[in-house]
C-alpha positions as CSV (number, residue, x, y, z in Angstrom):
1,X,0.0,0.0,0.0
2,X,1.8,3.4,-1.1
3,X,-1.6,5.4,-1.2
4,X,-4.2,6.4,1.2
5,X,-7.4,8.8,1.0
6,X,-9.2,10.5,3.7
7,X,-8.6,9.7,6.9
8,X,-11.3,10.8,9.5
9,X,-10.3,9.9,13.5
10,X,-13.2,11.2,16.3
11,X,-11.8,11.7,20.1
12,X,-10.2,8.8,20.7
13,X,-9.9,6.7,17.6
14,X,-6.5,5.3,16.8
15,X,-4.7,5.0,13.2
16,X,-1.4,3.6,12.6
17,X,-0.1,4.1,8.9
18,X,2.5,0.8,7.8
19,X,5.8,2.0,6.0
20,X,5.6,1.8,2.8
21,X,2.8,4.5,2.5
22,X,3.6,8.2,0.4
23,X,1.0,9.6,0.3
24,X,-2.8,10.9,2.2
25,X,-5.2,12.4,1.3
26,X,-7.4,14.6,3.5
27,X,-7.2,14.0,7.3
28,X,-9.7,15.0,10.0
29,X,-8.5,14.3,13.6
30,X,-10.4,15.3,16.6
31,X,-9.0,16.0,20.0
32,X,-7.8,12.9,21.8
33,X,-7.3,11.3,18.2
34,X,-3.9,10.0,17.2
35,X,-2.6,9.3,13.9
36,X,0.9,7.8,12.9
37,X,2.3,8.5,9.8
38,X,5.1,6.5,9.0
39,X,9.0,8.1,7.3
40,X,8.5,7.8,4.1
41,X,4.9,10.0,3.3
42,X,5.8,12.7,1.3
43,X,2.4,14.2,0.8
44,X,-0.5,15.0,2.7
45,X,-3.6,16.9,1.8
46,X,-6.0,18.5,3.7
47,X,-5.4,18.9,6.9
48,X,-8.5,19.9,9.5
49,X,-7.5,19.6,13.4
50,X,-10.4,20.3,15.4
51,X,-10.0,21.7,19.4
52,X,-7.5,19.7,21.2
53,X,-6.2,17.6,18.2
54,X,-2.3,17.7,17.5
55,X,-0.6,16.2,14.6
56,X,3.3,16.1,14.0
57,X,4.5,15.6,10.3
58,X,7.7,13.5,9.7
59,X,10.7,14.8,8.1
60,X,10.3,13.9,4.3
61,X,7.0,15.4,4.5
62,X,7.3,18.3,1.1
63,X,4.0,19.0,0.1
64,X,0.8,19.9,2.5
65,X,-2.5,21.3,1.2
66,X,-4.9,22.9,2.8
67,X,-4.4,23.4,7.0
68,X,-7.6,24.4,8.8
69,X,-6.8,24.4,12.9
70,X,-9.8,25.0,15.7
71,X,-9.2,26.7,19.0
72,X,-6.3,24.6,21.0
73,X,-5.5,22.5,17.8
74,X,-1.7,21.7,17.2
75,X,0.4,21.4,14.1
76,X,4.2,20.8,13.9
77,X,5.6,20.8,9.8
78,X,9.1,20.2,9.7
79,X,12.1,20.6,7.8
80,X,11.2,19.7,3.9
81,X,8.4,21.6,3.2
82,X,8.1,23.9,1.0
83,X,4.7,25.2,0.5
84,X,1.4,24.9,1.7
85,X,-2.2,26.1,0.6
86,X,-5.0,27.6,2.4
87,X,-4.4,28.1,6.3
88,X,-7.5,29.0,8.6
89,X,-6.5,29.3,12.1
90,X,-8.5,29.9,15.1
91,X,-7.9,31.5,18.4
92,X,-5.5,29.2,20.5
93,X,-4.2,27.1,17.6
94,X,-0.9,26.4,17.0
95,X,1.1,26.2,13.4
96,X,4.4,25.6,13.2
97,X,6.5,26.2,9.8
98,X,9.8,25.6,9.2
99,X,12.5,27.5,7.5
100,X,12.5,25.8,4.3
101,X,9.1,27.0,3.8
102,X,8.7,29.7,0.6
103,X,5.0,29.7,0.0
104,X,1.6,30.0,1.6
105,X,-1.7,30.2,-0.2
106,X,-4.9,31.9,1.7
107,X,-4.5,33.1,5.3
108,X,-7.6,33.1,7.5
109,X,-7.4,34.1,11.0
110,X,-9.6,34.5,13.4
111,X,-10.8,36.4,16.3
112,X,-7.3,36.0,18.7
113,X,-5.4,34.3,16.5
114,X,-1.5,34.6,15.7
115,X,0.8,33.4,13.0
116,X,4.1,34.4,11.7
117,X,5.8,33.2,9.1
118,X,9.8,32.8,9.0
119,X,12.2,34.7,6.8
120,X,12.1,32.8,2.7
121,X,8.5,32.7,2.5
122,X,7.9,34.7,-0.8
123,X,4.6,34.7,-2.1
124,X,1.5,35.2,0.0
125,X,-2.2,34.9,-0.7
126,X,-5.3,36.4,0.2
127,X,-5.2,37.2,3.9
128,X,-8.4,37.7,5.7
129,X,-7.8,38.9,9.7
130,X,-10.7,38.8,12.3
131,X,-10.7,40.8,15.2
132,X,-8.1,40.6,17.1
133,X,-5.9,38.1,15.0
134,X,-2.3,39.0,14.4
135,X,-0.2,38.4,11.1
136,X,3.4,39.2,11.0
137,X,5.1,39.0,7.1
138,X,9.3,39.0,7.5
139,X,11.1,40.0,4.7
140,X,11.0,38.6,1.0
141,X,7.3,38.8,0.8
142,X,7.2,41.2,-2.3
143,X,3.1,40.8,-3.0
144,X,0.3,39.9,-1.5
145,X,-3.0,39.1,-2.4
146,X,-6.3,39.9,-1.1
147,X,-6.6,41.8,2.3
148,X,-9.5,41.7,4.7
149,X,-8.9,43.4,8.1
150,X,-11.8,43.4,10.7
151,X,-11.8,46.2,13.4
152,X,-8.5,45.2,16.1
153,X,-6.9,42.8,13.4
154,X,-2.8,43.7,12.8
155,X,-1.2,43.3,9.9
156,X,2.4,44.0,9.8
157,X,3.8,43.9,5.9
158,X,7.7,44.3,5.7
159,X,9.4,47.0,3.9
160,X,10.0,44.6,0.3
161,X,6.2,44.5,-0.6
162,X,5.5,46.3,-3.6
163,X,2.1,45.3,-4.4
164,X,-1.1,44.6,-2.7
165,X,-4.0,43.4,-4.5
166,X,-8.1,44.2,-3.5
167,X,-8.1,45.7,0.2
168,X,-11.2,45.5,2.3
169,X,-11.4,47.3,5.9
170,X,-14.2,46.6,8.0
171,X,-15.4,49.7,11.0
172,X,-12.3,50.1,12.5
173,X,-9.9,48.7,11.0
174,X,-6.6,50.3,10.3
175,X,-3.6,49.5,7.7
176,X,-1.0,51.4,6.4
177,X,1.1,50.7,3.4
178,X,5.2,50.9,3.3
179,X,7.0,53.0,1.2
180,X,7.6,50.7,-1.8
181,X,4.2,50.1,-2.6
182,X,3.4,51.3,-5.7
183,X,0.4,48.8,-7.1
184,X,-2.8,48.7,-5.1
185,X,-6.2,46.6,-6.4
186,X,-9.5,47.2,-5.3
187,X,-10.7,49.2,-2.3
188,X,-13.4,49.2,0.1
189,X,-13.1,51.0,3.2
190,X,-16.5,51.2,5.7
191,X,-16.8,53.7,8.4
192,X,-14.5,54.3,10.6
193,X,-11.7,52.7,8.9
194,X,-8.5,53.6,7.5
195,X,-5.8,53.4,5.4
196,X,-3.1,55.3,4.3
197,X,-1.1,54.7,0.8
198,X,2.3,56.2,0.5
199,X,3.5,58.2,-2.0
200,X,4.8,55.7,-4.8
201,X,1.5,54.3,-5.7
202,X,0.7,55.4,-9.1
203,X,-2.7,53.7,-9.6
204,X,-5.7,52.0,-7.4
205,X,-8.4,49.8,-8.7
206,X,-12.1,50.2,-8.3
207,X,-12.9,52.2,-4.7
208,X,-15.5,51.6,-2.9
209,X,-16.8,54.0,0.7
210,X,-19.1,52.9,2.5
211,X,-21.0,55.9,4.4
212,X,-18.1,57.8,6.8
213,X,-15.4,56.3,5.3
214,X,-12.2,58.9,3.8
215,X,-10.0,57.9,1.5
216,X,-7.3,60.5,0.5
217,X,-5.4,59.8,-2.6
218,X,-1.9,61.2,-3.5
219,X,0.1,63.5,-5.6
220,X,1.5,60.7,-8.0
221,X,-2.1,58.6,-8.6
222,X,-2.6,59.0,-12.1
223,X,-5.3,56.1,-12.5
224,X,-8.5,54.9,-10.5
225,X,-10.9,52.4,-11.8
226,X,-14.3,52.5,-10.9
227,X,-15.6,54.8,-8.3
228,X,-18.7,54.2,-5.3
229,X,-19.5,57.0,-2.8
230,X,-22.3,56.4,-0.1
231,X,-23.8,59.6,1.2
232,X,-21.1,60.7,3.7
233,X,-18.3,59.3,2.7
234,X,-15.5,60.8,1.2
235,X,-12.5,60.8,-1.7
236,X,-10.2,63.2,-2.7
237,X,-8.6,62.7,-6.5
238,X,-5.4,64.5,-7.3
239,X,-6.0,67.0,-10.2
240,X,-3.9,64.8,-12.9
241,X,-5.6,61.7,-11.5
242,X,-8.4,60.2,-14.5
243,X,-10.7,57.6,-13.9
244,X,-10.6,54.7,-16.1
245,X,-8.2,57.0,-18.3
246,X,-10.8,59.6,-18.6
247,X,-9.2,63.2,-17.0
248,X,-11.9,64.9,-14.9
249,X,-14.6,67.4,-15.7
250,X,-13.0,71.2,-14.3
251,X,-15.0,72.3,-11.5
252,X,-16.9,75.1,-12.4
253,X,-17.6,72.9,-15.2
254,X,-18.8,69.6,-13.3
255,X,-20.9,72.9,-11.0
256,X,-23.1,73.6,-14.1
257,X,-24.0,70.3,-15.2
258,X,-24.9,69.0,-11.9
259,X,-27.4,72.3,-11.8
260,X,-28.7,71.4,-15.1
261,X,-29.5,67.9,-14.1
262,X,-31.0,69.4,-11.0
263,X,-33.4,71.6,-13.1
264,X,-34.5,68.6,-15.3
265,X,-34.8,66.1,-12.7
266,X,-37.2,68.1,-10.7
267,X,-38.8,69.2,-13.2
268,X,-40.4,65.5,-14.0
269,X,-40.0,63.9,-10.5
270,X,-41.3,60.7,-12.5
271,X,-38.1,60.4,-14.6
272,X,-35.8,60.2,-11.5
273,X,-35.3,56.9,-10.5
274,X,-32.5,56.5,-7.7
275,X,-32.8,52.1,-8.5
276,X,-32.7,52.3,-12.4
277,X,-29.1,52.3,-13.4
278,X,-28.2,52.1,-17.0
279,X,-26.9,49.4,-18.9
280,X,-24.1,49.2,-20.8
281,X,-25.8,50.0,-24.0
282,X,-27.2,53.3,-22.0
283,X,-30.7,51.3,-22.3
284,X,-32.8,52.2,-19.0
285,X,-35.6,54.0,-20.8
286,X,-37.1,57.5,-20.0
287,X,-36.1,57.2,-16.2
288,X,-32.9,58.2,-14.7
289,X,-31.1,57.9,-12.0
290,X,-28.2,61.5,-11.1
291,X,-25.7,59.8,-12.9
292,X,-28.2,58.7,-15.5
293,X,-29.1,62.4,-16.0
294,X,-25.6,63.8,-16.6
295,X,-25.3,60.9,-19.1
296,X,-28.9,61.4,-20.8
297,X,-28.1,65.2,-21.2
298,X,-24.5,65.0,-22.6
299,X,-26.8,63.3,-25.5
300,X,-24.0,60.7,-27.9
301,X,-20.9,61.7,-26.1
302,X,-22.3,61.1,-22.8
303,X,-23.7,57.4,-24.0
304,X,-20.5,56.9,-25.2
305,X,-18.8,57.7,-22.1
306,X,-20.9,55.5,-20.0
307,X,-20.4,52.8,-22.6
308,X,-16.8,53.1,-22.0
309,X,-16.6,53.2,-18.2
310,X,-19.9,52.4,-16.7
311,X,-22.7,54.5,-15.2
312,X,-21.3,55.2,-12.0
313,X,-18.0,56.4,-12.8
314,X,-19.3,58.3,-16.6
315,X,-21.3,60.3,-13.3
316,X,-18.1,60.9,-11.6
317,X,-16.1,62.2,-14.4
318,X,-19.0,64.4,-15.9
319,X,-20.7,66.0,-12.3
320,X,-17.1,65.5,-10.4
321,X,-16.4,63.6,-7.5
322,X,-18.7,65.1,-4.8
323,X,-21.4,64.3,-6.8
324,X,-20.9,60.6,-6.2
325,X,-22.4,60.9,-2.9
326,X,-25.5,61.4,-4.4
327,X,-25.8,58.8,-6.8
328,X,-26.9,55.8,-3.8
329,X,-29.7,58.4,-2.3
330,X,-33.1,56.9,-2.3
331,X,-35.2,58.9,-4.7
332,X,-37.0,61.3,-1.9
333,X,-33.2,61.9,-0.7
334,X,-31.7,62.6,-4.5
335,X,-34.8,64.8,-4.6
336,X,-34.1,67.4,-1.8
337,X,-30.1,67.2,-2.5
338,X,-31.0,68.5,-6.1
339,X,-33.4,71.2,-4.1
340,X,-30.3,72.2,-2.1
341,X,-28.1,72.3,-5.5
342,X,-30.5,74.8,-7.0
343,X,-31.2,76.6,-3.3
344,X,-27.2,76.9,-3.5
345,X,-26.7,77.9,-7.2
346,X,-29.9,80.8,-6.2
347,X,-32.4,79.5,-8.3
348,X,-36.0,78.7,-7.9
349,X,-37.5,75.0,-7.9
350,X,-39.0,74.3,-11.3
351,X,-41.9,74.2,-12.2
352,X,-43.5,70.4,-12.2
353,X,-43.8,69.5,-15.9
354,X,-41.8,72.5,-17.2
């Protein structure tokens, strides 16, 4: 026998492997459960220890898959391996890698967890951090993947990372990026928390605030994908900064337009429509929502524009970034900010039907 599949022991149970096995497949061992692998496995798969289990690989051991470790749970890898996949840990477990190892997959921890991997480890995953967990990276991790930090979670990144891929902070939360950095995915930021980018990032994915949240972007950002504002959250953009390569709409320019939708929007209360976004062939009807207005007025050019970048950030580049708050009101909402944009610009409300 050189092969073995999933091995399942409850509290208790007792497995002894003969030598000449290389290889098993996923293992499940509860506490009190003790399982014997014998020198010459090279391979193991899954590995799920629930509270109280522990587990010791052999040397000769090279390959592990996935490692999922409850509260109390115990796992020893030594010298050999290399890599391993996915990694959930909860409070109270216990991982330990050796030296040798140069890549992890996924990172989950959870609420009071801890891990931190050695110098040589290269390439990270996504990493997802509940409160109160602790991840430390060393140096030689250049990238990592996802990032999801929960209000309390720490995640320290050495100096050598120079890119970060989608980045979501829950209430709370707090991260800041090295100097180094200079590629950052995705964004989403709720209330509360925060992060700070340093000065060599040149371009951020699509960003996404959640009501309260601040994101300040700068000098040297040239690009940002895709852009979603809640009411009372906000963005600043550098001047030279264009969203999905399109510059943005001057000021006093964005001002006017975002008046003019005002007048028209009011003026047939039907036709606004806060929930009726536009397609990508611009095909929503006669109803429109803020951003949907901007578009429908700027007649071809402004279909073309949202055909290009999508309705939500064709309303950013032609109304300008404050305007985004507006664009997620409900409809009585989007109806009294456009009463204050008139009330502001001096003007009367229109007439209904005008």
């Amino acid at each position: 026998m050189t092969s073995v599949g999933d091995v399942s022991l409850d509290s208790g149970a007792t497995l002894t492997l003969p030598e000449g096995v290389t290889s098993v497949g996923y293992v499940r061992l509860d506490s009190g459960a003790t399982l014997t692998l014998p020198e010459g496995v090279t391979s193991v798969g899954n590995l799920s220890l629930y509270s109280g289990a522990t587990l010791t690989l052999l040397e000769g051991v090279t390959s592990v898959g996935d490692v999922s470790l409850d509260s109390g749970a115990t796992l020893t890898l030594l010298e050999g391996v290399t890599s391993v996949g996915y990694v959930r840990l909860d409070s109270g477990a216990t991982l330990t890698l050796p030296e040798g190892v140069t890549s992890v997959g996924n990172l989950s921890l959870y609420s009071g967890a801890t891990l931190t991997l050695l110098e040589g480890v290269t390439s990270v995953g996504d990493v997802s951090l509940d409160s109160g967990a602790t991840l430390t990276l060393l140096e030689g991790v250049t990238s990592v993947g996802y990032v999801r930090l929960d209000s309390g979670a720490t995640l320290t990144l050495p100096e050598g990372v120079t890119s970060v891929g989608n980045l979501s902070l829950y209430s709370g939360a707090t991260l800041t990026l090295l100097e180094g950095v200079t590629s950052v995915g995705d964004v989403s930021l709720d209330s509360g928390a925060t992060l700070t980018l340093p000065e060599g990032v040149t371009s951020v994915g699509y960003v996404s605030l959640y009501s309260g949240a601040t994101l300040t972007l700068l000098e040297g950002v040239t690009s940002v994908g895709d852009v979603r504002l809640d009411s009372g959250a906000t963005l600043t953009l550098p001047k030279g900064c264009t969203i999905k390569g399109h510059p943005q709409a001057d000021p006093a320019v964005a001002r006017q337009r975002l008046i003019n939708v005002a007048r028209h929007a009011l003026a047939e209360p039907k036709r606004l429509q806060m929930n009726n976004w536009h397609d990508k062939r611009g095909g929503c009807g006669t109803a429109h929502c803020i951003a949907g207005w901007a578009v429908h007025l700027e007649g071809d050019a402004g279909y073309a524009l949202e055909r290009d970048v999508g309705p939500a950030a064709a309303g950013v580049l032609l109304l300008g970034i404050d305007a985004s708050k507006l664009f997620f009101l409900s409809n009585d909402d989007a109806r009294s900010a456009l009463e204050g944009v008139l009330a502001e610009a001096g003007e009367p409300a229109p007439t209904i039907g005008a």
